[in-house]
N, C-alpha and C positions, 0 to 999 in steps of 0.2 A: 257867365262866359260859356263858350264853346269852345271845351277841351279833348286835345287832341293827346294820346296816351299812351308811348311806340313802349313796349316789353317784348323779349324775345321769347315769352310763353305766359301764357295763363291760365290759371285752375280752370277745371279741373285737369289739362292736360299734360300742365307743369306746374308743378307745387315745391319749387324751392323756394329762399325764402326774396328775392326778390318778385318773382309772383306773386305769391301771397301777401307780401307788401302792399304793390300795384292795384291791388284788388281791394285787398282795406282801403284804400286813398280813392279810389274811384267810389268806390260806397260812401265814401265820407263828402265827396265832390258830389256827388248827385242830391246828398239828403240838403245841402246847402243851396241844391237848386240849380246849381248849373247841367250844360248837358253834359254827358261826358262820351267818347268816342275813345274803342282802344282798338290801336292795328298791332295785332302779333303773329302768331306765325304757326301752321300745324303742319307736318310731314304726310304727306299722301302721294307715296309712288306712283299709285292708280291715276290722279289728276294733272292737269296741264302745270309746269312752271309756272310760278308768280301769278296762279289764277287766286282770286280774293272774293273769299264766299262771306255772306253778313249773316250773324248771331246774335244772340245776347248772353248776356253773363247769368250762370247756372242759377245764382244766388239772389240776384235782382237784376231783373230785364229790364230796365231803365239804363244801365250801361250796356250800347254797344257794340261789338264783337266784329270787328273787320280780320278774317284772318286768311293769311297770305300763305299760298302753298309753295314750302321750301322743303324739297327731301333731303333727309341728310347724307343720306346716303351717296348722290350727285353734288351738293356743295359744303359740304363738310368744312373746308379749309380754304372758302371763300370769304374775305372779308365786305367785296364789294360786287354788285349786281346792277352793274349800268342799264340794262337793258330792261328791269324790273324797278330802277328808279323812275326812267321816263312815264312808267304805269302807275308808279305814287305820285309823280307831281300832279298827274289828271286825277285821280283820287283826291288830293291836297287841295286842287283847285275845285275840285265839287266841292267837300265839306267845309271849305272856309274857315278853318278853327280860328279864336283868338289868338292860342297860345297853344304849343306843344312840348309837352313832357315825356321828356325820352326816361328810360329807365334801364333800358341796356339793345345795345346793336348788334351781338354776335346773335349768329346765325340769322342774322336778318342782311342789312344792306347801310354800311358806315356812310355811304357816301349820297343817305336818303337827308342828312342835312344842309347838305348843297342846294338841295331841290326846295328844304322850308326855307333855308337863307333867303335862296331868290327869289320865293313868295313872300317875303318879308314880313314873316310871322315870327313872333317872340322863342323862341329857344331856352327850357329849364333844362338841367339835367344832371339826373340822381347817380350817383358813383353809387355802387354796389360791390366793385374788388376793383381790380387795377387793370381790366382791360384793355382800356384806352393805351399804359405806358407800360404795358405786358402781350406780347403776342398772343400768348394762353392766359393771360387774365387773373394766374396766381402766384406765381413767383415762384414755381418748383419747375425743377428739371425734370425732362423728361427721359433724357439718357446721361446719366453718370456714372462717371467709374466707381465713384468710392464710396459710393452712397445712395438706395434707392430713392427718388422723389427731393432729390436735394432741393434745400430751401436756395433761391439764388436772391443775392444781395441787388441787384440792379440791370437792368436792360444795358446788354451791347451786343449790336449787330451779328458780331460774328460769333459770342458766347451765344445767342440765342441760334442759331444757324446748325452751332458742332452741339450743344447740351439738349438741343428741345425738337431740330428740324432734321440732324442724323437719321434719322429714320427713314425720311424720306428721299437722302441718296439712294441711290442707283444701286452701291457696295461693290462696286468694282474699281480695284485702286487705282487703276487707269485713269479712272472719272474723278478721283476723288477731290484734286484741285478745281475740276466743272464743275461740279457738286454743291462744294463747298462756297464758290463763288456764287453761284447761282442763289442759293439761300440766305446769303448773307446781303444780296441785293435785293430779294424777295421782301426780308426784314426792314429794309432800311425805306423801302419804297411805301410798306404798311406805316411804319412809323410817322414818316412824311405823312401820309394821309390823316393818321390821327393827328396830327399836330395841326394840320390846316383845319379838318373839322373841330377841333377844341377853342381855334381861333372865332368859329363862326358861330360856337354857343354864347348865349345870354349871361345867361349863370350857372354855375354848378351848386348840387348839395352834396357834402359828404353827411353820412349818418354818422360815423366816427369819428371823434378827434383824432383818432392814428391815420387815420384817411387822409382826413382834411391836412395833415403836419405831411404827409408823404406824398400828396401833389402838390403843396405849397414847394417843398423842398425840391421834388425828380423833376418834375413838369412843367409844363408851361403855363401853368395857371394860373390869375395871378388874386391876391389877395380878395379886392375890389369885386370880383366874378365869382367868390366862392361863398359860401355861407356851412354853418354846422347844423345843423338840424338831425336829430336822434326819430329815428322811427315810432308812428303811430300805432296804433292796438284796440280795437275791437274787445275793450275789455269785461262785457257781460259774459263773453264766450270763456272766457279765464277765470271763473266765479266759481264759487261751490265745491271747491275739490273735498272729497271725501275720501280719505287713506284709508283703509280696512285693513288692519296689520296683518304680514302675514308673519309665517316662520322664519323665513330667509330678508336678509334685506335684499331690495333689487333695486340693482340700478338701470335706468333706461338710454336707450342709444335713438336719436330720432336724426334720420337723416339718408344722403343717399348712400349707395354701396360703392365708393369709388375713395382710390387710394388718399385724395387730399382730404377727406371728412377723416382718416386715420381710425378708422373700424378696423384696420389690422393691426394696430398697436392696443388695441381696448380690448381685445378679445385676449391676449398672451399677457394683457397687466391683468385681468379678470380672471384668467386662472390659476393665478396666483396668490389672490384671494382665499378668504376661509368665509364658508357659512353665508354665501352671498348666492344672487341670480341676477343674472344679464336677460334684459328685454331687448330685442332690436326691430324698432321699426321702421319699415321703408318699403319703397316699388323696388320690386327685383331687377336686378340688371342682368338678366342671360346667366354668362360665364361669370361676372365678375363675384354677383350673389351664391355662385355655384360652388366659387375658390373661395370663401367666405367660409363658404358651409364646410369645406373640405378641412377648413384650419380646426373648425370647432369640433369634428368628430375625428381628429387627431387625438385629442386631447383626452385625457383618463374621464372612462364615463364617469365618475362621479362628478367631474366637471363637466363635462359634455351635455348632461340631462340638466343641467341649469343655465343652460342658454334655451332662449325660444325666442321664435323668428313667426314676428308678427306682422300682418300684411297693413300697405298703407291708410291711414286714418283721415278720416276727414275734418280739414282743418277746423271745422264748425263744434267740432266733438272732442276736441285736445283734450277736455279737463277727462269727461268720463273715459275715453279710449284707452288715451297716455294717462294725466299727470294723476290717477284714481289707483295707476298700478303699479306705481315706482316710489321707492323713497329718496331715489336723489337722479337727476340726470348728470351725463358726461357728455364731451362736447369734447373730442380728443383730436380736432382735426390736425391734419400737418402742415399744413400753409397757413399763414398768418391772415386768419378772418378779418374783415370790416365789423360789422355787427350782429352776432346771428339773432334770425330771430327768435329762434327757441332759447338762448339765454334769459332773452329779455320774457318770452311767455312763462317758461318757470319760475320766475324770478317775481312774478304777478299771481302766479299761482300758490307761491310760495313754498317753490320745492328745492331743496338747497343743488347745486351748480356746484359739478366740479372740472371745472377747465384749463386750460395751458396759460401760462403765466408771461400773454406776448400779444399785442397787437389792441385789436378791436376786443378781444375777448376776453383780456384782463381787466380791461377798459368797465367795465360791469359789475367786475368780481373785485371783492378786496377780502385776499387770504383770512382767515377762521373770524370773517364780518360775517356774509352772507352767503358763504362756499368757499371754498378749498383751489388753490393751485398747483399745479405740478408743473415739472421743468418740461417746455415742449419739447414734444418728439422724445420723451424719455419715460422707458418703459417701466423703469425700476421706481422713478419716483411717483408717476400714475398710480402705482400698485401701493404704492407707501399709504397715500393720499386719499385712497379709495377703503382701504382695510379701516383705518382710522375713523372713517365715518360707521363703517361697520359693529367698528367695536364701541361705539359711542351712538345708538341712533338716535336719542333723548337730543343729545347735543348737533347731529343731524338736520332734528326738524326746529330747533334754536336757529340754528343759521338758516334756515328757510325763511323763518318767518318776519327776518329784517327785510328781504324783497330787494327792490329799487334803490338806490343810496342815493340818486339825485334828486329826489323828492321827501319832504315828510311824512307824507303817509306809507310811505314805501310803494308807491303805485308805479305802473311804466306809464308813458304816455299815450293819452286818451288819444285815438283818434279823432275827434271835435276840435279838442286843441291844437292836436296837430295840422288838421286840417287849415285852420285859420291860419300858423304861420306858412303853408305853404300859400295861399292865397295873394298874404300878406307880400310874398317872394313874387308873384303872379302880378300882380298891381303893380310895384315896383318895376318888375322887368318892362311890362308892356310901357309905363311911363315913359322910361329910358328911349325904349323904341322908337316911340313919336314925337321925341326932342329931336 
């Protein structure tokens, strides 16, 4: 087949773990013999809007690389880009693909499935967080009174308008009622949109059973169009880890510097700690890495000198980089994850996991199985939770070394395997198609 493979970033220029998904699946599409085609998106001020320059993938030039110039800077909190769709449906209607596999629309263009609809091409598409029936795509506040980053229980128009879109009044109380109406229509008209494009997908995958139960339940989904399917892995890349003890146990932080990954709650349960060391790695965010750093050199140097702020690793090198220099990772995000992929990479590598006891990420972990949880969003018992592996590391690398609990070798899933049930999902849809 000729597959078409919409991501709103890819290695090496975005490496979260929906990227670096995308990218094992296209590697796994290609070695199968099909072609594979991925449109994403790079920020260049210097270049025209929605100009689309061709590349190939860093890793194998057999995928590739259509990528679409979106600054963020000018569309930041644009969902839709009419005027950059009409230039994908002539892109769409060059390339011809069998089928196209969306894997995420923000910062790209919601309303670029209108344009496959009417080319009447098969439609997958992989849930990654909640997007689609999230404005911001995580279920946290953006401005609350009582609580930074509040977790919020479910989308309504005018809660997402005063908790998340307040910022973008005016602040002049005069306005406040225009404001607020304004937003609260903005909301409600994004919503509409995702609802009609979710009508016009084939199928969905959620990677998570917490996924797959919380658009079965919020959304308009419906059963018959959704399927479970758990992420693939590149698993030669996850081999050979070699732990060299040191003096300290460390534990490793792999992710980005922003408040929903909860690196500010990891760092204040870690120094409370005894006799440990925090690794963090990630690409720097400006400011955001800079109030990071400010937190940790608050802190009494003797805790302050065991933190170290490692620059980003390449996904090809996880085991030597990362899992060679940690003895347990944390995963302390504040919003309720789908499936990260680093659970699942250490969990292969066989380094015990200790995460928040809620969502896609307990989904993985079963308490002192094969890592530890702690209450989310809860600093005291992080800290509980973490000492305990410290003072036990024997019992540590025990829980490492059960891995995967849905399989019996303890492996995650192979990307080969995985690849075939997506294919599997591919054949089916197009079937449907041409009935």
């Amino acid at each position: 087949m000729k597959i078409l493979k919409i991501i709103h970033g890819y290695p090496p220029l975005y490496n979260a773990g929906s990227e670096v998904y995308s990218q094992t699946l296209c590697h796994g599409l290609v070695n199968n013999g099909h072609e594979v085609h991925v449109f994403t998106r790079e920020e260049n001020p210097f270049a025209d809007d929605y100009s689309i320059r061709v590349t190939q993938d860093s890793l194998d030039n057999r995928v590739k690389l259509h990528l679409v110039n979106i600054p963020g800077e000018k569309h930041r909190y644009r969902y839709s880009h009419p005027e950059f769709d009409e230039t994908f449906a002539g892109f769409l209607e060059h390339l011809s693909p069998d089928i196209v596999h969306v894997g995420h629309l923000n910062h790209l263009s919601a309303t670029l499935i209108t344009k496959i609809k009417k080319a009447k091409i098969p439609i997958v598409y992989t849930l990654h967080d909640y997007w689609l029936m999230c404005p911001r795509g995580q279920f946290i506040q953006r401005n609350s009174k009582n609580e930074l980053w509040a977790v919020c229980k479910g989308q309504e128009n005018q809660k997402c308008a005063e908790k998340c879109y307040s910022g973008y009044f005016s602040g002049l109380d005069s306005l406040k009622a225009f404001d607020s109406s304004y937003w609260n229509q903005w909301v409600a008209t994004r919503m509409d949109t995702m609802r009609m494009i979710c009508n016009q997908v084939d199928h969905f995958i959620a990677p998570s059973k917490y996924l797959y139960k919380r658009f079965l339940e919020e959304f308009t989904i419906s059963q018959e169009k959704m399927s479970y399917v758990d992420y693939g892995f590149d698993l030669p890349r996850l081999q050979n880890r070699n732990r060299k003890q040191e003096k300290l146990f460390t534990f490793g932080y792999i992710g980005t510097h922003i408040p929903a990954k909860g690196i500010q709650h990891l760092i204040p349960a870690f120094a409370k700690t005894k006799n440990s060391r925090l690794r963090i790695w990630g690409r720097p965010r400006d400011q955001n890495t800079q109030a990071l750093k400010a937190i940790v050199n608050a802190l009494p140097k003797e805790v302050s000198e065991n933190v170290e702020w490692i620059s980003e690793y390449k996904n090809e090198n996880i085991v030597a980089d990362v899992f060679n220099q940690v003895d347990a990772i944390v995963t302390p995000s504040i919003w309720v994850e789908n499936s990260p992929l680093v659970i699942h990479e250490a969990l292969q590598a066989r380094v015990p996991v200790l995460t928040a006891d809620i969502g896609g990420m307990a989904e993985h972990i079963q308490h002192e199985v094969n890592g530890l949880l702690f209450n989310h969003r809860d600093i005291e018992s992080l800290t509980k939770q973490m000492q305990r592996l410290i003072d036990n590391p024997s019992w540590a690398s025990q829980l490492g070394s059960k891995g995967y609990l849905y399989t019996d070798d303890g492996n995650i899933p192979e990307i080969g395997a995985h690849t075939q049930k997506i294919e599997e999902i591919y054949l089916k849809v197009k079937k449907g198609a041409s009935q």
